[in-house]
N, CA and C atoms as a LAMMPS dump frame, in Angstrom:
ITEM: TIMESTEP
0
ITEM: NUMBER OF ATOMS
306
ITEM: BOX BOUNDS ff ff ff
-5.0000000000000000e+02 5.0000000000000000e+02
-5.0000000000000000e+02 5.0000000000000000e+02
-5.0000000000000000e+02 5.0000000000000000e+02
ITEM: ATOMS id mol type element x y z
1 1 1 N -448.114 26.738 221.18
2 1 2 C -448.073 27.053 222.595
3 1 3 C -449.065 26.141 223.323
4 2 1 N -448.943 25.628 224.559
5 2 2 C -449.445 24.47 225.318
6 2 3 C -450.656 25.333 225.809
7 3 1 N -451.572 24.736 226.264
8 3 2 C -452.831 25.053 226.977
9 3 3 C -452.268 25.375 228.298
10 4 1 N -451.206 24.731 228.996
11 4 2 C -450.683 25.083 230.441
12 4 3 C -450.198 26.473 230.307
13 5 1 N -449.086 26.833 229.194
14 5 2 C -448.357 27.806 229.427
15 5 3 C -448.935 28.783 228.625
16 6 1 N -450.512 29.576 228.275
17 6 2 C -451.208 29.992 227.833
18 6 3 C -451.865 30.755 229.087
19 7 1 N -452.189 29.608 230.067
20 7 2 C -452.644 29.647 230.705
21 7 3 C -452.493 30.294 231.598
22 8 1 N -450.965 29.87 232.15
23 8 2 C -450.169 30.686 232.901
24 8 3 C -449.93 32.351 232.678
25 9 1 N -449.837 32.177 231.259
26 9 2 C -449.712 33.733 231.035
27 9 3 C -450.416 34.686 231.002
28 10 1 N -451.94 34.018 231.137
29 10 2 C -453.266 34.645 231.367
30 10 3 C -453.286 35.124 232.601
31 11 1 N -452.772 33.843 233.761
32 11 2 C -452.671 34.265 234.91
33 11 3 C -452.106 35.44 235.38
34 12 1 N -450.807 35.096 234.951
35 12 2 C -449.709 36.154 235.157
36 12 3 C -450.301 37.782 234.665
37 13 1 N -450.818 37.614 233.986
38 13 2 C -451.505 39.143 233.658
39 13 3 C -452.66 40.005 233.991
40 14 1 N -452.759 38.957 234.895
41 14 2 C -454.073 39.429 235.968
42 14 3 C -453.916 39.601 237.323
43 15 1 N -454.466 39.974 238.235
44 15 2 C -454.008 40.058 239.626
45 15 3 C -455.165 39.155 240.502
46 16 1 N -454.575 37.858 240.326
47 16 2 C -455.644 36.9 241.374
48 16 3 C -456.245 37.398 242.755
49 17 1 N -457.41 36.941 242.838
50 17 2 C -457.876 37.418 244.172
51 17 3 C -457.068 36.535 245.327
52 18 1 N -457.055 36.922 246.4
53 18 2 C -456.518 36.216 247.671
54 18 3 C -457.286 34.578 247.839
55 19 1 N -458.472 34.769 247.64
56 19 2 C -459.001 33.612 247.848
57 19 3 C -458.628 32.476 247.247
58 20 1 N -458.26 32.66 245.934
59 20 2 C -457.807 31.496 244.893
60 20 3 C -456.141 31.057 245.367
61 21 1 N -455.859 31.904 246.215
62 21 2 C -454.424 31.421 246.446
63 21 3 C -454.22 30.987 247.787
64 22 1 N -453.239 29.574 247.374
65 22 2 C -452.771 28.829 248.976
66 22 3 C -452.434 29.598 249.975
67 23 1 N -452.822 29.117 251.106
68 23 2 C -451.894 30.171 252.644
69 23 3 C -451.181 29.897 252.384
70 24 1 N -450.453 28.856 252.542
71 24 2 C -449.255 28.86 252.966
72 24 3 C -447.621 28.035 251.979
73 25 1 N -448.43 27.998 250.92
74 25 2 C -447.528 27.964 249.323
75 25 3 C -447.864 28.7 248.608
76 26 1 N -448.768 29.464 248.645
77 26 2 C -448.878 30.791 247.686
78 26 3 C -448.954 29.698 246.638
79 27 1 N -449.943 29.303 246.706
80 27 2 C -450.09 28.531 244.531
81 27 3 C -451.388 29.08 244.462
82 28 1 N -451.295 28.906 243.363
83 28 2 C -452.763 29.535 242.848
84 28 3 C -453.599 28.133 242.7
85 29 1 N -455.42 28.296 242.716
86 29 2 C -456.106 27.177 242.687
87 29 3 C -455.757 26.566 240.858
88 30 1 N -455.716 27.588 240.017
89 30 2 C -455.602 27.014 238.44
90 30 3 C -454.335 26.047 238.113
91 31 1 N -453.518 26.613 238.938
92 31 2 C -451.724 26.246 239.041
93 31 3 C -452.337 24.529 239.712
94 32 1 N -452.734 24.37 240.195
95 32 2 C -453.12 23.233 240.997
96 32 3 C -453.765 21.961 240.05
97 33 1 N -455.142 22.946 239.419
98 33 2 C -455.709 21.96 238.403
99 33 3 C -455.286 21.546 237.463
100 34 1 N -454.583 22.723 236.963
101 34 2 C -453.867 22.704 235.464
102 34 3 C -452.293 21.284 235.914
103 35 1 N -452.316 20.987 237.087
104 35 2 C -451.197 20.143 237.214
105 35 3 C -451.987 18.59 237.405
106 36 1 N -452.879 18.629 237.646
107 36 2 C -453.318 17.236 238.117
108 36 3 C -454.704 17.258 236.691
109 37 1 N -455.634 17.541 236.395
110 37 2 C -456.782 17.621 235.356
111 37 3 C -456.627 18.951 234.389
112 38 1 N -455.399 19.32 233.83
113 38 2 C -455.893 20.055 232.454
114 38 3 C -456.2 19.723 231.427
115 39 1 N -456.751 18.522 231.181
116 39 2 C -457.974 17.797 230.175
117 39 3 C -459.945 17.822 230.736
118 40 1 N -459.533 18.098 232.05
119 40 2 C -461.106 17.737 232.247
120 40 3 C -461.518 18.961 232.874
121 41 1 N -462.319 19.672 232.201
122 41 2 C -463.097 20.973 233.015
123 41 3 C -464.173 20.866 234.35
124 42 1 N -464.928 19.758 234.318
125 42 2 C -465.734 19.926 235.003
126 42 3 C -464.742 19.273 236.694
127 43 1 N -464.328 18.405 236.495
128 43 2 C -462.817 17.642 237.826
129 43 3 C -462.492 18.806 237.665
130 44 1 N -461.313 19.725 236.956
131 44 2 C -460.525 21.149 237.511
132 44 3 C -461.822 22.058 238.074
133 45 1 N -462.791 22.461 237.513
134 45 2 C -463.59 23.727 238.228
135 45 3 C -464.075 22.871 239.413
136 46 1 N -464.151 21.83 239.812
137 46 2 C -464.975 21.321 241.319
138 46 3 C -463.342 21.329 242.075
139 47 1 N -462.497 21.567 241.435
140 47 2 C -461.443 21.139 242.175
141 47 3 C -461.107 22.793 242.82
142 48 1 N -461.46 23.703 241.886
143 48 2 C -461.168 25.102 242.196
144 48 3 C -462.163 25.474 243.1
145 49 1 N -463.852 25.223 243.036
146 49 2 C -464.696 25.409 244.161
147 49 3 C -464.674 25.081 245.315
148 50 1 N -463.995 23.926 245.736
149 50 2 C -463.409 23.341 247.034
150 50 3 C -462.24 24.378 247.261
151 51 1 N -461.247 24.513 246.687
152 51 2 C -460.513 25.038 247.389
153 51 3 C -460.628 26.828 247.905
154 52 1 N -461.536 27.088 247.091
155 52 2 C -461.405 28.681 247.589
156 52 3 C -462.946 28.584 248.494
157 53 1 N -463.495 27.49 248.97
158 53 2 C -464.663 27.679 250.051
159 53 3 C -464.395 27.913 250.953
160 54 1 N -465.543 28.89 251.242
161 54 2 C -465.345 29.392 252.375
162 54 3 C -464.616 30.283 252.486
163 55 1 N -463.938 31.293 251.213
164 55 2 C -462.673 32.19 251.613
165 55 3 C -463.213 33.287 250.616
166 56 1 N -464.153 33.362 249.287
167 56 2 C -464.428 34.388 249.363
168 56 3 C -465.507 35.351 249.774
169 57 1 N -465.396 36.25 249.661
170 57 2 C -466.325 37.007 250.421
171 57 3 C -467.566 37.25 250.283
172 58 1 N -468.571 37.421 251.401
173 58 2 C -469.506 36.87 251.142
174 58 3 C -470.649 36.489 250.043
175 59 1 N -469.633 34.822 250.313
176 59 2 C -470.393 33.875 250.043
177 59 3 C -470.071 32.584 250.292
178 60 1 N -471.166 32.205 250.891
179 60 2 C -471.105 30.897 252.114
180 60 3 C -470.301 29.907 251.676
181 61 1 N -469.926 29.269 252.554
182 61 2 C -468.993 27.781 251.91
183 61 3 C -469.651 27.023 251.29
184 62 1 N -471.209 26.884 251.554
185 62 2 C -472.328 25.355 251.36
186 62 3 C -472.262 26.103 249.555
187 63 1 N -472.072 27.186 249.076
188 63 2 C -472.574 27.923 247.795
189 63 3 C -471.33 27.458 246.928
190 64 1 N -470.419 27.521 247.743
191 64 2 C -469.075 26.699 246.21
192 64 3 C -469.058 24.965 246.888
193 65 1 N -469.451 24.34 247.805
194 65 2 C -469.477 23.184 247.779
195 65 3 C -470.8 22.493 246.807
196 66 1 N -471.206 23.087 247.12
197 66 2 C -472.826 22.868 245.445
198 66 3 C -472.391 22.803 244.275
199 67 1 N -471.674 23.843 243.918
200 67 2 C -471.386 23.932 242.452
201 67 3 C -469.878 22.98 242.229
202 68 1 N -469.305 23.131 243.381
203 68 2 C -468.23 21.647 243.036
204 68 3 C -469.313 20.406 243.009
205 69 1 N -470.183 19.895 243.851
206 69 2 C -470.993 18.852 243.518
207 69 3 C -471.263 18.649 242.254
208 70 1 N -472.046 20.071 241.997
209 70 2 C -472.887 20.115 240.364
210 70 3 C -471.948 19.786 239.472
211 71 1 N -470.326 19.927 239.503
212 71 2 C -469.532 19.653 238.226
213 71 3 C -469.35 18.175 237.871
214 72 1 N -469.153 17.914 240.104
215 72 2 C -468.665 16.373 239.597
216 72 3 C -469.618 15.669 239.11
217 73 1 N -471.076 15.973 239.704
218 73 2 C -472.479 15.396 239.206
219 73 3 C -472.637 15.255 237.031
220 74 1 N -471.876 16.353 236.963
221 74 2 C -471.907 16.75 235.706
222 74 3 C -471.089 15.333 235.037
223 75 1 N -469.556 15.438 235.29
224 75 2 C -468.649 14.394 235.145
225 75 3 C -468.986 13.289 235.472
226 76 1 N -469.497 12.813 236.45
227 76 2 C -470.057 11.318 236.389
228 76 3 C -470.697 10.909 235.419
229 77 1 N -471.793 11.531 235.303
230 77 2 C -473.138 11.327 234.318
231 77 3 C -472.313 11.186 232.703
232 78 1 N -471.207 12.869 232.931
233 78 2 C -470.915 12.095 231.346
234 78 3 C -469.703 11.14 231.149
235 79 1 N -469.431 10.337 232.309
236 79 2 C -468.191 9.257 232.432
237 79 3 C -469.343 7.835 232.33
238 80 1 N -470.469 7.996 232.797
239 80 2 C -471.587 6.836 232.327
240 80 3 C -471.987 6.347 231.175
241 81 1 N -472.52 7.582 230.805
242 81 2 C -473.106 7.473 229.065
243 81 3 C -471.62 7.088 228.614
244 82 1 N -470.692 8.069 228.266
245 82 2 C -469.581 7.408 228.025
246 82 3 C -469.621 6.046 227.784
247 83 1 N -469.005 5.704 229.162
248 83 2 C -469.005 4.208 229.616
249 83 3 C -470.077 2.964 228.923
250 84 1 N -471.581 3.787 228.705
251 84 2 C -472.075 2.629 228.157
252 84 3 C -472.321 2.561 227.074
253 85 1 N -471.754 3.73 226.437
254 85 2 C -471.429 3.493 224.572
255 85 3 C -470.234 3.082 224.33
256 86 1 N -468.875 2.657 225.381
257 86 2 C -468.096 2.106 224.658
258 86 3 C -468.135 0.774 224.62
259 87 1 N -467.632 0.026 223.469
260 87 2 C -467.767 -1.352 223.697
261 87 3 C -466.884 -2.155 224.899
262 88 1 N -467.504 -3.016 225.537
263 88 2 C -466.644 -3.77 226.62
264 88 3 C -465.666 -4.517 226.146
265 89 1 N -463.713 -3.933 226.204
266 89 2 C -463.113 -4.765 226.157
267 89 3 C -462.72 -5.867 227.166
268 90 1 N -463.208 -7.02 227.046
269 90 2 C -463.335 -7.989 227.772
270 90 3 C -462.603 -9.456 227.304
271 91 1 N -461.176 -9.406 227.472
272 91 2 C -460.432 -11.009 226.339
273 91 3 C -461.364 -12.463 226.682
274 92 1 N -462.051 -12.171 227.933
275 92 2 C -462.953 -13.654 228.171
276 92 3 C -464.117 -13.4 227.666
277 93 1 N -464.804 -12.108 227.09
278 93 2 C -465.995 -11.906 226.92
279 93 3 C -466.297 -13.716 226.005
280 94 1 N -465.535 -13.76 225.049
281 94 2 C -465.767 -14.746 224.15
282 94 3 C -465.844 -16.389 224.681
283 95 1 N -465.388 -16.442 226.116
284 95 2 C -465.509 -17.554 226.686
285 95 3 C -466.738 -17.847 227.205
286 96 1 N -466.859 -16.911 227.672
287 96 2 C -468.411 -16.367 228.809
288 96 3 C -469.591 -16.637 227.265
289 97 1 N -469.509 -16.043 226.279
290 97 2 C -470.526 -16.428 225.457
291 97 3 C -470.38 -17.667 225.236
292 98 1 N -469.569 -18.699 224.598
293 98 2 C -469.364 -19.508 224.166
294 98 3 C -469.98 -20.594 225.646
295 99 1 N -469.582 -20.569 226.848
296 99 2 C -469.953 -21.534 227.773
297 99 3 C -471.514 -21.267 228.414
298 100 1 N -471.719 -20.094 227.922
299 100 2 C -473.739 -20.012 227.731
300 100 3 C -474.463 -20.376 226.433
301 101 1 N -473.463 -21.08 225.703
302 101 2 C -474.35 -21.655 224.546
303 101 3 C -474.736 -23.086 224.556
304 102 1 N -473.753 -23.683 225.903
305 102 2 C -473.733 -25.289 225.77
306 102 3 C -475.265 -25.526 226.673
């Protein structure tokens, strides 16, 4: 069974709050992530804090725009390290060395 349609059925067996769901398509915020980032947790949960700001109850909009920050802050940092442990595929890398040796 897929992580999407697991997912869904989790949904389905719960009764979402109003806030997590579109005005005016009725989708749910998970239905959303799970279509564009169901590989990346920290992109889907900043993607779910934006969309229900400001809608549930009290609690301020600036309080889920933070913690969407904090995820993507999260995801950058580990798309860096990432980034600078993989090796650079580069097909000229070998030119670029070779014409700093002359």
């Amino acid at each position: 069974m897929t992580i999407l349609l697991l997912t869904k059925l989790i949904s389905m067996s719960r009764k979402t709050p109003r806030y997590y769901i579109g005005k005016y398509k009725q989708i749910e915020a998970v239905d959303v992530v799970l279509d564009f980032q169901e590989s990346n947790y920290n992109i889907g949960t900043a993607i779910v804090y934006l969309l229900r700001a400001g809608k549930k109850p009290n609690n301020h909009i600036t309080s889920d725009l933070r913690k969407a920050i904090d995820h993507l802050q999260a995801e950058y940092d580990h798309q860096i390290r990432k980034q600078a442990s993989e090796p650079i595929e580069d097909k000229y890398a070998v030119l670029y060395e070779l014409s700093d040796q002359k």
